[in-house]
ZADO-1210 file (C-alpha; in nm, 4 decimals, padded with zeros to 6 digits):
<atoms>
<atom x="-00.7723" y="-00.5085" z="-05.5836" code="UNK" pos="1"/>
<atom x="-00.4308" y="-00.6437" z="-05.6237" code="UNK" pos="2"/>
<atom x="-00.3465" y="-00.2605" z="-05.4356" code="UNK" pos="3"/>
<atom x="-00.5501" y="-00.3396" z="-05.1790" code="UNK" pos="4"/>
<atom x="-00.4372" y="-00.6840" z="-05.1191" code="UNK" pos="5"/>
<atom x="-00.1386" y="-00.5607" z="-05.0819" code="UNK" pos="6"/>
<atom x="-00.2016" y="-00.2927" z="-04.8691" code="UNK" pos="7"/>
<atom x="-00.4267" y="-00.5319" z="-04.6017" code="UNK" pos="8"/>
<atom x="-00.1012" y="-00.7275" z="-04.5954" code="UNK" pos="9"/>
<atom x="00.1804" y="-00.4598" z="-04.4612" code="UNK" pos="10"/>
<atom x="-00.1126" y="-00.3364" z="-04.2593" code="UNK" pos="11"/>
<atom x="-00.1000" y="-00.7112" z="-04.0865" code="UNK" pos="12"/>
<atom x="00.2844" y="-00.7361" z="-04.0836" code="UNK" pos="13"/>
<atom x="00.3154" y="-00.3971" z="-03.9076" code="UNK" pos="14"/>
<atom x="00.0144" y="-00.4704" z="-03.6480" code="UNK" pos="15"/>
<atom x="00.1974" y="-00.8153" z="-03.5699" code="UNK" pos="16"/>
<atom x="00.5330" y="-00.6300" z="-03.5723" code="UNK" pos="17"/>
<atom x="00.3822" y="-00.3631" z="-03.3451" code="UNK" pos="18"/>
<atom x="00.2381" y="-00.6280" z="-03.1244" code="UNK" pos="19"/>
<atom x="00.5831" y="-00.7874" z="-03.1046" code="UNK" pos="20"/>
<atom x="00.7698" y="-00.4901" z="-03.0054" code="UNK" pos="21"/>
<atom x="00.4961" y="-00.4190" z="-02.7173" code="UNK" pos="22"/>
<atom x="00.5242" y="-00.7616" z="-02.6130" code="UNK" pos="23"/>
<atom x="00.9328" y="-00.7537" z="-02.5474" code="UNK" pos="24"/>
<atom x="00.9093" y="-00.4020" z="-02.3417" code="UNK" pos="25"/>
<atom x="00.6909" y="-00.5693" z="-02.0938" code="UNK" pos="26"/>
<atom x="00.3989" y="-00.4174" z="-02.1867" code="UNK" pos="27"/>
<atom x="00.0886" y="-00.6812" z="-02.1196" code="UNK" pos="28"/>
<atom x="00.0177" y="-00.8847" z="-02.4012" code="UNK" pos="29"/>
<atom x="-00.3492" y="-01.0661" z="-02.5190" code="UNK" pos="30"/>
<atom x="-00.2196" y="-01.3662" z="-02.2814" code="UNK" pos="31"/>
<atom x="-00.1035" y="-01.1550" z="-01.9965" code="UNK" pos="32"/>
<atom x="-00.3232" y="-01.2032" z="-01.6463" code="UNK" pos="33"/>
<atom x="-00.4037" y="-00.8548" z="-01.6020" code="UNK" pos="34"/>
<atom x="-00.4704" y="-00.7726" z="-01.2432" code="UNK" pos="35"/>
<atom x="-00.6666" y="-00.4691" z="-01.0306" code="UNK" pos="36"/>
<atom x="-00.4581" y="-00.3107" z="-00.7427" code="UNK" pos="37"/>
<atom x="-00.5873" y="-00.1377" z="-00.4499" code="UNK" pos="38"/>
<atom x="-00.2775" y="00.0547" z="-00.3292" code="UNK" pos="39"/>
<atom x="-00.2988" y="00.1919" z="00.0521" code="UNK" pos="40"/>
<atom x="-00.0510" y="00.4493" z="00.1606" code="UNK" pos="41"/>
<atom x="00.1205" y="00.4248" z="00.4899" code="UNK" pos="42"/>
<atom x="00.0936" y="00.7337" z="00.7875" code="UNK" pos="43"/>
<atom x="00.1637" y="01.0908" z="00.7106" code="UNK" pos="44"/>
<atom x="00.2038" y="00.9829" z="00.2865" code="UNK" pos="45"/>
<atom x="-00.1143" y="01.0028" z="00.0390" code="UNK" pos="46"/>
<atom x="-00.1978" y="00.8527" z="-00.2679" code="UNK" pos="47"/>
<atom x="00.0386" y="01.0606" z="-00.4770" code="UNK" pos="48"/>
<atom x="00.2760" y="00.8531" z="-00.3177" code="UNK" pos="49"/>
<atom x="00.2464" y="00.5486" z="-00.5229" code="UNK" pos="50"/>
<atom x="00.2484" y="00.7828" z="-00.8899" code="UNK" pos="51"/>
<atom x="00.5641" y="00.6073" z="-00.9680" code="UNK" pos="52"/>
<atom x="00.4692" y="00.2140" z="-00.8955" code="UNK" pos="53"/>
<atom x="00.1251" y="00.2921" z="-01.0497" code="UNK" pos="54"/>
<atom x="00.2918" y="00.4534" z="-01.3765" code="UNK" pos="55"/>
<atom x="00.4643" y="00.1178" z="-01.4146" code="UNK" pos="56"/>
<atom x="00.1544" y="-00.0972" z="-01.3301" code="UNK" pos="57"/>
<atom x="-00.0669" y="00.0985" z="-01.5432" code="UNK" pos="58"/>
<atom x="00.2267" y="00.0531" z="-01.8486" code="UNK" pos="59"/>
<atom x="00.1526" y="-00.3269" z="-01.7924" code="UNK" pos="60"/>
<atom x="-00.1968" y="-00.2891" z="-01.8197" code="UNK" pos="61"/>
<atom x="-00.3153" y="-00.3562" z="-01.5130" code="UNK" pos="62"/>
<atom x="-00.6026" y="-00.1804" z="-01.3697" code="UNK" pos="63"/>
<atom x="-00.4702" y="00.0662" z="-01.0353" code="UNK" pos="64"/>
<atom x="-00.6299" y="00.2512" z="-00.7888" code="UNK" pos="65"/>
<atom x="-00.4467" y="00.4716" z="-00.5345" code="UNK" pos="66"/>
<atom x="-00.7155" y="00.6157" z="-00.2599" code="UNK" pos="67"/>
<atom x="-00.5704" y="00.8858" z="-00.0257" code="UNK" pos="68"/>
<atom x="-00.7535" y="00.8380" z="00.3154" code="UNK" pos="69"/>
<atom x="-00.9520" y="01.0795" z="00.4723" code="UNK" pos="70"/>
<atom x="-00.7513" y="01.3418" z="00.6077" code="UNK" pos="71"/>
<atom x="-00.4360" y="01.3096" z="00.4430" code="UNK" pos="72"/>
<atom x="-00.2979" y="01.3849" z="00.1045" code="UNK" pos="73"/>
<atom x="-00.5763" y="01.5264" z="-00.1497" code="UNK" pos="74"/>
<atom x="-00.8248" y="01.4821" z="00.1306" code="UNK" pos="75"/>
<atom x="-00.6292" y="01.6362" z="00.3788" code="UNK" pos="76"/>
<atom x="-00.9126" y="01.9345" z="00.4049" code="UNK" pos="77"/>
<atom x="-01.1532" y="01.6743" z="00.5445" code="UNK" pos="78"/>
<atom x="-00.8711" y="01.6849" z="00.8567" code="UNK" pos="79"/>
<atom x="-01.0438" y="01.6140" z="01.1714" code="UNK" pos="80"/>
<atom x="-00.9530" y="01.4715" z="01.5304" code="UNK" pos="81"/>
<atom x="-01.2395" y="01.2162" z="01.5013" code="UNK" pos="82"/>
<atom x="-01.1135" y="01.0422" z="01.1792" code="UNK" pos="83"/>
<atom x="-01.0299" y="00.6834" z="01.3069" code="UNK" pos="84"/>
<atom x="-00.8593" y="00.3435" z="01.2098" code="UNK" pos="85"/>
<atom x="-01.2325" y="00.2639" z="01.1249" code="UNK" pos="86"/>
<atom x="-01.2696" y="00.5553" z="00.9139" code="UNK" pos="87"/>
<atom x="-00.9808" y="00.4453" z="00.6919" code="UNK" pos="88"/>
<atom x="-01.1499" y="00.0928" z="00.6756" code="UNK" pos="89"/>
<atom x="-01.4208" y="00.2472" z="00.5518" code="UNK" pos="90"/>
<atom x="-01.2528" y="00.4533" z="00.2900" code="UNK" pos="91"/>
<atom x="-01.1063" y="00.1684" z="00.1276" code="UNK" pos="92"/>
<atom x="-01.4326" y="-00.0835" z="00.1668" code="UNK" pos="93"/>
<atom x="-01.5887" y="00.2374" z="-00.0581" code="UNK" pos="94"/>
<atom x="-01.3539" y="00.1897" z="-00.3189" code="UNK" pos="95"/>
<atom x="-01.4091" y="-00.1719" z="-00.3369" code="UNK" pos="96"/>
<atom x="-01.7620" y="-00.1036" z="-00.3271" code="UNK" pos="97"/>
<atom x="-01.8198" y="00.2306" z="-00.5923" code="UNK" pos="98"/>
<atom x="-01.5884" y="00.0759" z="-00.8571" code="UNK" pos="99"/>
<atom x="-01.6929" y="-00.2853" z="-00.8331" code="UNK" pos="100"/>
<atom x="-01.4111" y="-00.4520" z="-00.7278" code="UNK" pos="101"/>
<atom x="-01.3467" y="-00.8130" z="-00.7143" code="UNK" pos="102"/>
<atom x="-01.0799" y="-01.0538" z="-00.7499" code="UNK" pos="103"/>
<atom x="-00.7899" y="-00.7959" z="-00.6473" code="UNK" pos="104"/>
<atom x="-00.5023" y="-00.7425" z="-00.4819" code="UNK" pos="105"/>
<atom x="-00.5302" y="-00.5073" z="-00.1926" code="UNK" pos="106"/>
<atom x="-00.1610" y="-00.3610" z="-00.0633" code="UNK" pos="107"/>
<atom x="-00.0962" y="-00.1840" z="00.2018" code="UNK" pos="108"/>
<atom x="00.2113" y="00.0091" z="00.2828" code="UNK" pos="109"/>
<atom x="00.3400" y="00.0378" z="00.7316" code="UNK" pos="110"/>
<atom x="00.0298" y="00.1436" z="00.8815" code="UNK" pos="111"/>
<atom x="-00.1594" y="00.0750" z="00.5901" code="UNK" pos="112"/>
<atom x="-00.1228" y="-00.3350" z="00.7058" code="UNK" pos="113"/>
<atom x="-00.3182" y="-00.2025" z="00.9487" code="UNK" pos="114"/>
<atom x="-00.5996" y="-00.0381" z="00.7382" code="UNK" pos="115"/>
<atom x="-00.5850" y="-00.3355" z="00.5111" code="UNK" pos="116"/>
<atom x="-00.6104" y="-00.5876" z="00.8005" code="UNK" pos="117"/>
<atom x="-00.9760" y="-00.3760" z="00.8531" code="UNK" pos="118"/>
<atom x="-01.0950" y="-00.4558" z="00.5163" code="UNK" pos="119"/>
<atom x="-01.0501" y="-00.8319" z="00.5442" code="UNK" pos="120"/>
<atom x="-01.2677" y="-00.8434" z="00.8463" code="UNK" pos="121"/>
<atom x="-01.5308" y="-00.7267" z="00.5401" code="UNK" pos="122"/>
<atom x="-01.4129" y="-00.8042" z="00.2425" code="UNK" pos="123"/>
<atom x="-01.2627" y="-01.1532" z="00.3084" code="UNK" pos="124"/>
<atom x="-01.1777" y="-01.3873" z="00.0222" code="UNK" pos="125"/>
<atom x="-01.3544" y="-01.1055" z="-00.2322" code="UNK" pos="126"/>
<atom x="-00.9640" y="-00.9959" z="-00.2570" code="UNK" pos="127"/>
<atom x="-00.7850" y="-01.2271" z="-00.4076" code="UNK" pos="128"/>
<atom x="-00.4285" y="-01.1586" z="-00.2070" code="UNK" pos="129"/>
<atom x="-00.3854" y="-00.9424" z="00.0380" code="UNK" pos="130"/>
<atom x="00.0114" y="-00.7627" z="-00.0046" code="UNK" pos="131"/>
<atom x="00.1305" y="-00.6379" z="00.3115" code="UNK" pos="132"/>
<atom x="00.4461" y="-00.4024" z="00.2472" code="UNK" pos="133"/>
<atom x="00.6733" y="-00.3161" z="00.4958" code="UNK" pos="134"/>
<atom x="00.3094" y="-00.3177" z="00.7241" code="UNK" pos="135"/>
<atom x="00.2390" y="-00.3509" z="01.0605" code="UNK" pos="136"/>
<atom x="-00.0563" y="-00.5812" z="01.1389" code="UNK" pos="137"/>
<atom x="-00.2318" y="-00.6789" z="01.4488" code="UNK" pos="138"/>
<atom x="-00.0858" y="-01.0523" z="01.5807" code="UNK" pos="139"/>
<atom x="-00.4502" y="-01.1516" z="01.6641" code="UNK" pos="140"/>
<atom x="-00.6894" y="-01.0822" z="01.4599" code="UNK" pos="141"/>
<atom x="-00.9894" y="-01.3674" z="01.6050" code="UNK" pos="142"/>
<atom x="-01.3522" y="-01.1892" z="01.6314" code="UNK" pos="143"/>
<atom x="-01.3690" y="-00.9761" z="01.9520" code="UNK" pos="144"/>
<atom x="-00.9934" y="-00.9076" z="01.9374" code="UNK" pos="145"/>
<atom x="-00.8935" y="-00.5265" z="01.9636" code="UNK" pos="146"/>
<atom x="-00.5573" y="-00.3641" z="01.8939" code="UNK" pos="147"/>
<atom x="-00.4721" y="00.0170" z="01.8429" code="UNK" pos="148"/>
<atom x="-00.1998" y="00.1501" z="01.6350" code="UNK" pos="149"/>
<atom x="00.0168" y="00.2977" z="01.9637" code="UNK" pos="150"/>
<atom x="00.0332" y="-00.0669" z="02.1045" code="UNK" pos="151"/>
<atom x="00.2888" y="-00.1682" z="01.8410" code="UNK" pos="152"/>
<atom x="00.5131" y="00.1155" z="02.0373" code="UNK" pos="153"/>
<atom x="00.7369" y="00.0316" z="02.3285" code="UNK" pos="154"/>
<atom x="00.6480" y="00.2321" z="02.6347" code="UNK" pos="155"/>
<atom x="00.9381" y="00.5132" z="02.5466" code="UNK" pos="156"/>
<atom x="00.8257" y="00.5213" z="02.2168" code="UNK" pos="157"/>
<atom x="00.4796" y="00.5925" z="02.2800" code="UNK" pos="158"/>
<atom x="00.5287" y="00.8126" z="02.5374" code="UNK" pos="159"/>
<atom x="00.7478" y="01.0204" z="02.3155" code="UNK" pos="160"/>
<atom x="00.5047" y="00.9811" z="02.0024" code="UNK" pos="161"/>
<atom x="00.2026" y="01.1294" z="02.2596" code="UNK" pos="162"/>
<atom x="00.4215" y="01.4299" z="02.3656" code="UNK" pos="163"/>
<atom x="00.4726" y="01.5456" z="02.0391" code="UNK" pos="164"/>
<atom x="00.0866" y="01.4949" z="02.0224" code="UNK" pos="165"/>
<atom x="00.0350" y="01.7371" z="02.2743" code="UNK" pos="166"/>
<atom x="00.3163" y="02.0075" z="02.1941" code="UNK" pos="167"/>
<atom x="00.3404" y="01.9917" z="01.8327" code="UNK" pos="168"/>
<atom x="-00.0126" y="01.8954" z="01.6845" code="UNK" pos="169"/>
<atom x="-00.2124" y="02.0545" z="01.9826" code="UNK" pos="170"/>
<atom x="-00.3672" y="01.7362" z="02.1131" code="UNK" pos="171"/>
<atom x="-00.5359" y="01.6569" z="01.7613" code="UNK" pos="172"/>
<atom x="-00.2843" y="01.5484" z="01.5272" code="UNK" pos="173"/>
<atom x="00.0037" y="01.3429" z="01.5030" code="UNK" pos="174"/>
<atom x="00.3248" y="01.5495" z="01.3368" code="UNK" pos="175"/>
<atom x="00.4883" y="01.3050" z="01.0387" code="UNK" pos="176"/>
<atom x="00.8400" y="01.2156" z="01.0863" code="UNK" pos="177"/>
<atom x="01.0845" y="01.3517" z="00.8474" code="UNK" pos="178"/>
<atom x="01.2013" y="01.1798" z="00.5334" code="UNK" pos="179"/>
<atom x="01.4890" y="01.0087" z="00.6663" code="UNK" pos="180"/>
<atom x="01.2546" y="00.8001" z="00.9204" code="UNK" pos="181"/>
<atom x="01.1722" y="00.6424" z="00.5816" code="UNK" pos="182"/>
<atom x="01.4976" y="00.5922" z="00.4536" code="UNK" pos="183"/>
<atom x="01.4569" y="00.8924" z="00.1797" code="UNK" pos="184"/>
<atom x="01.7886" y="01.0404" z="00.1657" code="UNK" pos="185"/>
<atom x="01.7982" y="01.1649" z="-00.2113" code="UNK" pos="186"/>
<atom x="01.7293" y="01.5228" z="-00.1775" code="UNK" pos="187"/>
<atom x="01.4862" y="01.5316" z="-00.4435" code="UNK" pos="188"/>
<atom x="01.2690" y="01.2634" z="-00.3440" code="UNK" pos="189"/>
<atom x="01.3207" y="01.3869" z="00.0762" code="UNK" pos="190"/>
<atom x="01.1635" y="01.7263" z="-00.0709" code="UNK" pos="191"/>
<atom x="00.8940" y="01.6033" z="-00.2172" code="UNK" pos="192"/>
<atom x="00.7855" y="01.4232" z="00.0685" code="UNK" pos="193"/>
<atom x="00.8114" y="01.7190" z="00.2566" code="UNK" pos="194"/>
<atom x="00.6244" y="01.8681" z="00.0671" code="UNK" pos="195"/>
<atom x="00.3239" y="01.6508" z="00.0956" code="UNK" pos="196"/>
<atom x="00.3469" y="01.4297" z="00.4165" code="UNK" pos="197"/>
<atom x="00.0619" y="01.5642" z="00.6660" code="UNK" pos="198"/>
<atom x="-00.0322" y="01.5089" z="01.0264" code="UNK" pos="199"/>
<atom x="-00.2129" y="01.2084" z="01.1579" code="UNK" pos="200"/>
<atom x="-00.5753" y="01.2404" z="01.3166" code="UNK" pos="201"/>
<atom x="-00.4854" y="01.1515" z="01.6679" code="UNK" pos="202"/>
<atom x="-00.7453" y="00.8774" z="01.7023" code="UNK" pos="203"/>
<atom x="-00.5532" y="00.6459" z="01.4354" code="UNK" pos="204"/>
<atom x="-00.2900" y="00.6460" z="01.6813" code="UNK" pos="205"/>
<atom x="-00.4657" y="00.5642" z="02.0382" code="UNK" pos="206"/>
<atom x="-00.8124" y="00.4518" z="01.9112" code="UNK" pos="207"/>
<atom x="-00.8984" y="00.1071" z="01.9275" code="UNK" pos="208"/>
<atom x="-01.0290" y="-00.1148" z="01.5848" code="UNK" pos="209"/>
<atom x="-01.2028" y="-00.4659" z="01.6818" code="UNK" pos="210"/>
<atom x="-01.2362" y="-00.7498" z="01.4544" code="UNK" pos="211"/>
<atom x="-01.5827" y="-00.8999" z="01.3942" code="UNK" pos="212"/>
<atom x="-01.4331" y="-01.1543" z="01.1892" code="UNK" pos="213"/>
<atom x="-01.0727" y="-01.3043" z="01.1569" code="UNK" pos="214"/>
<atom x="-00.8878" y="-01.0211" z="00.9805" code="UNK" pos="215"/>
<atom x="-00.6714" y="-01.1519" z="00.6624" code="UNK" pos="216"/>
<atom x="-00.6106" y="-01.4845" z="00.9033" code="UNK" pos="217"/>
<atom x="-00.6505" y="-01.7858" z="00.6641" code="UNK" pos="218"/>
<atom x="-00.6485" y="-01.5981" z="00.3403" code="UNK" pos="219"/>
<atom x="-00.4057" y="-01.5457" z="00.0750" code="UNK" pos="220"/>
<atom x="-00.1533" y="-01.2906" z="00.1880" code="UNK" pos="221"/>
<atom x="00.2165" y="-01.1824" z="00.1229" code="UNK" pos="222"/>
<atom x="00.4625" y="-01.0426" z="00.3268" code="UNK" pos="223"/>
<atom x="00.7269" y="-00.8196" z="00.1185" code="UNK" pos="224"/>
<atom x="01.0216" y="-00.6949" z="00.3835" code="UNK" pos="225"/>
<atom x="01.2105" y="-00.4155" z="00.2972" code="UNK" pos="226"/>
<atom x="01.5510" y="-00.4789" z="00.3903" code="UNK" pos="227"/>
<atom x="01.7780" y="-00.2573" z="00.2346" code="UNK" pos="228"/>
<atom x="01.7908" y="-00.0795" z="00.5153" code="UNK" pos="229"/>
<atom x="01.5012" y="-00.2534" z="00.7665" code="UNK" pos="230"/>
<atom x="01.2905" y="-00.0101" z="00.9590" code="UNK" pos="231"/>
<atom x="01.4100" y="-00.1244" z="01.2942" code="UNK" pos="232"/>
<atom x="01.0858" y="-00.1364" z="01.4509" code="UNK" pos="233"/>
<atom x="00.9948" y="-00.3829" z="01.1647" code="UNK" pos="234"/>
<atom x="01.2672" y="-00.6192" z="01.1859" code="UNK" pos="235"/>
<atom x="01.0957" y="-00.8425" z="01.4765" code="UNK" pos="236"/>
<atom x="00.7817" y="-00.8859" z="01.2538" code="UNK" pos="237"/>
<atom x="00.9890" y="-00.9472" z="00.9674" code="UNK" pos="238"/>
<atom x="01.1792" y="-01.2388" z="01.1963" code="UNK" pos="239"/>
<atom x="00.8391" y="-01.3643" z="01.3426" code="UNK" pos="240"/>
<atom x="00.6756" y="-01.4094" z="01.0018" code="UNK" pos="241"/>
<atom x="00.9738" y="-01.5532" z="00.7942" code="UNK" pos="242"/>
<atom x="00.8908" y="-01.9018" z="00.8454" code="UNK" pos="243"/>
<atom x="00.5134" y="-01.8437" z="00.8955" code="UNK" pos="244"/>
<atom x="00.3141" y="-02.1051" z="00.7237" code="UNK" pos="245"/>
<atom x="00.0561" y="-01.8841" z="00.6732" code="UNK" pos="246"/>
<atom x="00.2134" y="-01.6211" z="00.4826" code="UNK" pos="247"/>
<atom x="00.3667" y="-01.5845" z="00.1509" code="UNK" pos="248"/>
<atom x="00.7407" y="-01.3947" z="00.2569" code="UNK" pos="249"/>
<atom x="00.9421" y="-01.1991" z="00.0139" code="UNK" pos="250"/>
<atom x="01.2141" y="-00.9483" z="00.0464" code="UNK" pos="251"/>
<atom x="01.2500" y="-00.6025" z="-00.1237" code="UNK" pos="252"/>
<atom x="01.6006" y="-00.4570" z="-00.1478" code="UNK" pos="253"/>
<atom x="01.5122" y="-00.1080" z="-00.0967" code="UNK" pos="254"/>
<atom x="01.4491" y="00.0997" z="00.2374" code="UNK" pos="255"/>
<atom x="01.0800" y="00.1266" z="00.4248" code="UNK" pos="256"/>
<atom x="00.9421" y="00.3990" z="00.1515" code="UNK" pos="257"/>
<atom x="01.0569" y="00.1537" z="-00.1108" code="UNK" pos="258"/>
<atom x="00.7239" y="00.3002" z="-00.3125" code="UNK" pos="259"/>
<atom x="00.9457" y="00.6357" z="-00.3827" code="UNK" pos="260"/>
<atom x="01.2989" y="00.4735" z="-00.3811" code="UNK" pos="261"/>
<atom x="01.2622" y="00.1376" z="-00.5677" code="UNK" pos="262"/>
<atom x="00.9047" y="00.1987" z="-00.7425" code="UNK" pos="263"/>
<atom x="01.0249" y="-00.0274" z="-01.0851" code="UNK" pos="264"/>
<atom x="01.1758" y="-00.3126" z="-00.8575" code="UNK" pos="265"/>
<atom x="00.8670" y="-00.2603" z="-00.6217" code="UNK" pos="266"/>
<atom x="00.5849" y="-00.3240" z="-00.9586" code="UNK" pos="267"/>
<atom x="00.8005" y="-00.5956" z="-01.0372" code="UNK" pos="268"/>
<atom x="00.7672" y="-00.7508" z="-00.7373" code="UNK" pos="269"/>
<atom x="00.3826" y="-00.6626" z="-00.7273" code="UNK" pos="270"/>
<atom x="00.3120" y="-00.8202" z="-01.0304" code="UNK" pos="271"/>
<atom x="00.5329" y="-01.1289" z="-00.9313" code="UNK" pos="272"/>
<atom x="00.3133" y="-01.2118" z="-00.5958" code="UNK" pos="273"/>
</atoms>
């Protein structure tokens, strides 16, 4: 007995010791808020993009989920020119819906603002924050308003973006723009984007998405700005927004694919908001 006793006793010292040592790496502890993510990629990328925020997350404990949209990533045999804005909506509403989701934070990464925007009109306050990263996202969102991705565009810009439409992806798809656009320069991470960026369906670029409701207007929702260096084409959201009322603004030192170049100070950020 006395054996025993003694045994039962370094067993609790090392399981409190154990316990301590988990609890100073980080790793979620008893009293942590542990939280489910919904991570949405941005154009071109799929959901192996986020493998190195969700390895952190998931270290944390928290509960991740990285969908690749239809068309694009592991899905990118279900490629077709009919695969809309809407379609994407719907991909991530079936997420939400097959695992049972509630009480989460839905991100979405440049034109997934746009997807994520979508699943508000739906979801609505069943997310508990929506996390809008480096994202575009439609400036009126009331019911009966309509926006398509090519209006954020100036006229050169979409006029350049539909040429390569037509010469490059055939009329049907939407070639991705290299690494650098994203502000991957180390050659390791540049080639593995290459690797595994795909073309856009052409109707997420010129179809139209209309709100029934109001969109992620009056709900929780963060803006995180990438700033280190800002996606030009951002930087007049990221000015417009800044002293918004209505949004939750933060800053990310790290360029507009911060999910590759700064995934640890990206999760920490993520599990900040």
């Amino acid at each position: 007995m006395i054996r025993r006793r003694g045994s039962l006793k370094a067993a609790s010292a090392a399981l409190a010791g154990a316990m301590t040592a988990v609890s100073n790496t980080g790793i979620a502890s008893a009293t942590d808020k542990l939280r489910t993510f919904v991570l949405v990629h941005g154009a071109w990328h799929g959901g192996w993009c986020w493998r190195r925020v969700a390895d952190v997350l998931r270290a944390h404990g928290h509960r991740v989920f990285t969908p690749s949209l239809t068309g694009l990533g592991d899905r990118a045999h279900l490629f077709s020119r009919d695969i809309s804005l809407q379609t994407h909506v719907e991909d991530i509403l079936s997420v939400v819906e097959t695992e049972e989701l509630s009480d989460l934070a839905l991100v979405g990464h440049s034109y997934g603002g746009l997807v994520i925007s979508g699943v508000a009109n739906t979801l609505r306050e069943r997310v508990s924050r929506y996390i809008y990263l480096d994202a575009r996202f439609p400036s009126d969102m009331s019911p009966g308003a309509s926006f398509s991705w090519s209006d954020f565009d100036t006229p050169e810009t979409r006029e350049a973006r539909l040429k390569s439409i037509h010469e490059q992806g055939k009329g049907v798809a939407f070639p991705p723009s290299p690494p650098s656009a994203f502000a991957v320069t180390k050659p390791s991470d540049a080639a593995w984007l290459q690797r595994h960026l795909r073309p856009m369906p052409v109707q997420t670029y010129i179809g139209t998405f209309t709100f029934k409701n109001s969109g992620s207007d009056g709900l929780q929702r963060t803006y995180i700005a990438a700033i280190k260096p800002p996606y030009a084409a951002l930087v007049p959201t990221h000015n417009r927004i800044r002293n918004d009322h209505t949004w939750s603004f933060t800053t990310i030192e790290a360029g507009h694919d911060a999910v590759v170049t700064a995934p640890d100070k990206l999760a920490s950020l993520l599990m900040a908001v």
